[in-house]
Structures are given as structure tokens and as C-alpha cells.
SERO-4910 file (N, C-alpha, C, O; in steps of 0.05 Angstrom, whole numbers):
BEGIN
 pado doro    nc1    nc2    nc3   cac1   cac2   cac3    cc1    cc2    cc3    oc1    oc2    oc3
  Unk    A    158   3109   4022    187   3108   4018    199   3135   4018    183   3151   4008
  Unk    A    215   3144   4024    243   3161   4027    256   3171   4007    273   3155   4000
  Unk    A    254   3192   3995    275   3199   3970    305   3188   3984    325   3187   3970
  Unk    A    306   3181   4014    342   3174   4015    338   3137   4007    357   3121   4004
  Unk    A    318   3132   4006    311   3096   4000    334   3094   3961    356   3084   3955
  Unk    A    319   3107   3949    323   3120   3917    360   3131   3925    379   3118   3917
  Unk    A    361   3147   3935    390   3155   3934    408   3139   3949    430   3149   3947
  Unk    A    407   3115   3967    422   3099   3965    423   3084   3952    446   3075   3948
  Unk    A    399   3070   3936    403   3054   3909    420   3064   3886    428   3048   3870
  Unk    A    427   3093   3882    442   3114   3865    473   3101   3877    490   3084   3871
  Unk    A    469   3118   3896    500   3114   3915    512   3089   3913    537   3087   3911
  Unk    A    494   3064   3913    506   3046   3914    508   3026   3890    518   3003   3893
  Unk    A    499   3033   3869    501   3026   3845    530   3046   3832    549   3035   3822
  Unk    A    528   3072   3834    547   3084   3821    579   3083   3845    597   3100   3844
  Unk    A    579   3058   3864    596   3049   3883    619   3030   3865    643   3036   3865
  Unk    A    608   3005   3847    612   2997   3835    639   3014   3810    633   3033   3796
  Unk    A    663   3004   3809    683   3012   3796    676   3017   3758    676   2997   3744
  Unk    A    671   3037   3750    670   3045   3726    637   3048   3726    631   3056   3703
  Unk    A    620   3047   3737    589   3050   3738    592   3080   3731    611   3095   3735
  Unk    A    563   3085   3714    560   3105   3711    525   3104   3705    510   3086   3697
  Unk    A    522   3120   3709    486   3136   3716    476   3151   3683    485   3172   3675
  Unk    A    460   3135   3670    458   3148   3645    412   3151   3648    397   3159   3666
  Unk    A    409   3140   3626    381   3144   3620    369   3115   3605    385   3098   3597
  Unk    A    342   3113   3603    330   3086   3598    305   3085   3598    293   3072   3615
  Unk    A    288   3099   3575    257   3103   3571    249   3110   3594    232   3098   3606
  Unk    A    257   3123   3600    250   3147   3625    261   3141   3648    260   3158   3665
  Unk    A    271   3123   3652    284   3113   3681    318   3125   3688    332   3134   3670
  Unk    A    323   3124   3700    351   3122   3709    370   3094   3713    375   3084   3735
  Unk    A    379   3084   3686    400   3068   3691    426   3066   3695    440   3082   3682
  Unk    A    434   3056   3704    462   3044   3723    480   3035   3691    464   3037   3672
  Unk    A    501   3029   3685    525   3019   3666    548   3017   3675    559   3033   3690
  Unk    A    558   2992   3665    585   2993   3663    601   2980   3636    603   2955   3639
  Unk    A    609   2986   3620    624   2988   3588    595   2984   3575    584   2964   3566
  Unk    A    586   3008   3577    556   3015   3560    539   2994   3563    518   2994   3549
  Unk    A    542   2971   3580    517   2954   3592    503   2966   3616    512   2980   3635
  Unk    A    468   2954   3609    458   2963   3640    459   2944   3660    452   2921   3653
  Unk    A    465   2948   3682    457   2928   3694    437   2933   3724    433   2917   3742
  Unk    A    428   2958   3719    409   2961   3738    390   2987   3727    398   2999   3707
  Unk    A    371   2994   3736    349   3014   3734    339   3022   3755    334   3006   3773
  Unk    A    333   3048   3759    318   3051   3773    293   3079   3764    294   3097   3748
  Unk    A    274   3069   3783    236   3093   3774    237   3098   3808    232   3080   3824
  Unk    A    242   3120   3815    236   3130   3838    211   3140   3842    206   3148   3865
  Unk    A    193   3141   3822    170   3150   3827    151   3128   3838    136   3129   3857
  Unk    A    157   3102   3815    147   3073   3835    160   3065   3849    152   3042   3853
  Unk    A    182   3071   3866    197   3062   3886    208   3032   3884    209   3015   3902
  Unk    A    215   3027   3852    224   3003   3848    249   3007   3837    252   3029   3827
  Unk    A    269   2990   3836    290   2984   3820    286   2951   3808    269   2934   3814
  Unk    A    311   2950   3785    309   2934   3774    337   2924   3764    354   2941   3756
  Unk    A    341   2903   3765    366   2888   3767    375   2867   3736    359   2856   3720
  Unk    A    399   2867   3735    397   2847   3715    416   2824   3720    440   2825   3716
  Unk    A    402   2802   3730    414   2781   3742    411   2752   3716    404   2753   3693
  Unk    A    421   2729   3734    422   2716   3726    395   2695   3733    390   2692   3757
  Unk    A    380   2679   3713    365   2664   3718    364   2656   3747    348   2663   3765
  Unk    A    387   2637   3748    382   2624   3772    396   2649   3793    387   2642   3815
  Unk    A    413   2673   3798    412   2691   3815    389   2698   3819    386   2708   3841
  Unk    A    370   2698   3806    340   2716   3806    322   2686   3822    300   2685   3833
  Unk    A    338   2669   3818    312   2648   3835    323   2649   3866    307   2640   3883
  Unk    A    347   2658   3874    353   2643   3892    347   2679   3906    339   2676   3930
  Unk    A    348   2709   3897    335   2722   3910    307   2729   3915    299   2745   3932
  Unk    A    292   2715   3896    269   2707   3908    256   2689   3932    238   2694   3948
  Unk    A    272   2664   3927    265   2649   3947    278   2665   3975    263   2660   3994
  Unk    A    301   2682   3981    308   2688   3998    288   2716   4007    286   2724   4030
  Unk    A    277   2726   3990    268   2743   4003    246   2763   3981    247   2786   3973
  Unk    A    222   2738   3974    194   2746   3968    184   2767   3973    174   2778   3953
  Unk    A    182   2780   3994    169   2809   3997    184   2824   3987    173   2845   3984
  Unk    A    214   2824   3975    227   2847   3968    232   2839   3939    238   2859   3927
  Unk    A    233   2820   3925    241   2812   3899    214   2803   3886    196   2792   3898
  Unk    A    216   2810   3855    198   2809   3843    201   2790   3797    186   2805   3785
  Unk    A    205   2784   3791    213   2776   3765    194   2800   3750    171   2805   3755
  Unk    A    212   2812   3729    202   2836   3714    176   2822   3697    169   2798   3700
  Unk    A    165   2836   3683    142   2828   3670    149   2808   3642    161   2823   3626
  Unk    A    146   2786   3633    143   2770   3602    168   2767   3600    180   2765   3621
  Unk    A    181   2765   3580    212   2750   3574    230   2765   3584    252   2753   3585
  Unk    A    231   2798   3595    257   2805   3603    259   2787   3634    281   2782   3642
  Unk    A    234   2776   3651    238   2766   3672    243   2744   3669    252   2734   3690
  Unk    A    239   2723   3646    241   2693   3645    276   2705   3636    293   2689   3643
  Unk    A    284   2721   3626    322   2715   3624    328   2731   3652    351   2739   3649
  Unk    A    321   2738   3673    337   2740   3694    329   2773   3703    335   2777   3727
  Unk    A    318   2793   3690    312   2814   3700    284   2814   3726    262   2804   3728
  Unk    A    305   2840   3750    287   2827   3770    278   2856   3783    292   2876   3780
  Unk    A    258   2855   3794    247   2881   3807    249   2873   3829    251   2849   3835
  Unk    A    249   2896   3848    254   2899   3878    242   2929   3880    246   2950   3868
  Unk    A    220   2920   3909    208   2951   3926    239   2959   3935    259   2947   3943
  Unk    A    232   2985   3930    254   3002   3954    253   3000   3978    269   2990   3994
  Unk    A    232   3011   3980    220   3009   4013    218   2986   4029    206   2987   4050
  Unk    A    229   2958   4019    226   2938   4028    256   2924   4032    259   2902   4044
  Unk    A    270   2933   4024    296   2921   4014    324   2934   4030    333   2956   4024
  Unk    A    336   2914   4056    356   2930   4070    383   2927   4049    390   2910   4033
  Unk    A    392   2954   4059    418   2951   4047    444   2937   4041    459   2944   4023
  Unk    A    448   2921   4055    461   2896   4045    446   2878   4033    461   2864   4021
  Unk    A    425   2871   4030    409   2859   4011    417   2865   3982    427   2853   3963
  Unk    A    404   2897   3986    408   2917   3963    441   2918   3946    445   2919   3922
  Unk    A    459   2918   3968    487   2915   3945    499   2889   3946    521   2882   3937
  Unk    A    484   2879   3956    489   2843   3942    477   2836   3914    485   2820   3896
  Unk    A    456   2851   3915    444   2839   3884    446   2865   3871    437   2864   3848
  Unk    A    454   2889   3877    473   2898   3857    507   2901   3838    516   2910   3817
  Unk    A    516   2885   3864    539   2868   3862    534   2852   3832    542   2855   3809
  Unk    A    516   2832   3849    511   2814   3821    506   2810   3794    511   2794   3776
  Unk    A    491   2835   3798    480   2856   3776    513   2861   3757    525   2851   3737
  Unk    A    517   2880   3774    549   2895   3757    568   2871   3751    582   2869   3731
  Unk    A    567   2858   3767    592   2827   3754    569   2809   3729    577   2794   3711
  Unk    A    553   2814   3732    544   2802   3705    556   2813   3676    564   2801   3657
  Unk    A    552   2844   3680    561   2862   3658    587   2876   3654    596   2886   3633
  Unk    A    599   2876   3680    623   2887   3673    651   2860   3670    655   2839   3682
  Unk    A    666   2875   3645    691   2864   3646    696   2846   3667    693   2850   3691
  Unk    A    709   2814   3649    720   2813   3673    754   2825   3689    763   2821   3712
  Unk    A    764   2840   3668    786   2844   3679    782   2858   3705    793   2854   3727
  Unk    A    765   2872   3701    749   2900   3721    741   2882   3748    740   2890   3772
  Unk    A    736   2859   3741    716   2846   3762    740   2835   3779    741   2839   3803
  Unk    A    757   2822   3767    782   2812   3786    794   2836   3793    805   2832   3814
  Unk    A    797   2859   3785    809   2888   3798    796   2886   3820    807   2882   3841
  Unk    A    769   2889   3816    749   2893   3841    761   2877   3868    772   2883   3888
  Unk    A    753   2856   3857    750   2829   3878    783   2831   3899    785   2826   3923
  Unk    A    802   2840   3883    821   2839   3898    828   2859   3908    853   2861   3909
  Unk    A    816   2878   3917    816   2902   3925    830   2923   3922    847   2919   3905
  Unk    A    832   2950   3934    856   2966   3931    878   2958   3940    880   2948   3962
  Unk    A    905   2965   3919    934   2962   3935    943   2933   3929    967   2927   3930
  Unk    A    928   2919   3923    937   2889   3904    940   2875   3890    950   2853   3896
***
């Protein structure tokens, strides 16, 4: 994998309106109103998502080689791993999309959704 694999998972997590890039037992996590909703270990070339049960079933079934359920109860409530190196980028900011509308505001989220200028 690519240190640019890792820095578009950066780029496109801190894409996300109010995201911000803090720390997480050694990892690099993603926030937005002091929730995480993503991680990433560039050294294992994984990230990690925080979805919803059934979001986390339906990107598995769509795409097994790149999605993974985290280890013991954070994966039975919805936290999900994904290879870097396996995962195209629209894949990648779809289920970080998902990720950030889990945790952020919803006022923030209908800002989002309706884009700039509306």
C-alpha cells in the first residue's frame, strides 16, 4: 500500500464539514462534535469506521475483500475495518459519509446534504 492510500483516507475524512483529526490509543482519529467516527493505523494499512449494524452488514456483503467487522463487541455494535489497499475511493467516502452522519449533528447533516448556497 501507498502512504497516498492513508492520505486520502485523511483527505477525505477531514472533507466532511466540522471533521477534525485528533488521536486514539495511538491511532489517528477522525471527529466531529468530539465523536469519532472513523480511525485510522497507517502502519496496518487499515481504517476503521463507525457504522451502523445493519450499514456494516450491507458493506460487507457488498464488498468482502475490503470490509471487515472490528474484533468482539465494538464489531457486533457496528464498528468496521477496511484494508486500504483494497478499497476504491468512492467506496471509501461512502462509508465515510456514513460514518460522519452517524455522529455528527443533525443540524450539520441537513447543512451538508443541501449543499452550498442553499
Amino acid at each position: 500500500m501507498s502512504n497516498s492510500t492513508v492520505e486520502v483516507f485523511r483527505q477525505l475524512a477531514l472533507s466532511f464539514p466540522e471533521a477534525i483529526e485528533s488521536g486514539h490509543m495511538g491511532q489517528a482519529d477522525f471527529r466531529v462534535n468530539k465523536k469519532i467516527f472513523a480511525t485510522l493505523d497507517g502502519a496496518k494499512n487499515l481504517g476503521t469506521l463507525k457504522l451502523t449494524p445493519d450499514d456494516q452488514l450491507l458493506f460487507l456483503e457488498i464488498n468482502p475483500e475490503v470490509f471487515f467487522p472490528a474484533n468482539g463487541a465494538w464489531g457486533e455494535r457496528g464498528w468496521t475495518r477496511l484494508h486500504l489497499q483494497e478499497v476504491d475511493e468512492a467506496t471509501l467516502r461512502s462509508g465515510l459519509e456514513k460514518a460522519w452522519k452517524g455522529v455528527a449533528p443533525k443540524k450539520l447533516i441537513t447543512s451538508y446534504e443541501q449543499g452550498p448556497g442553499q
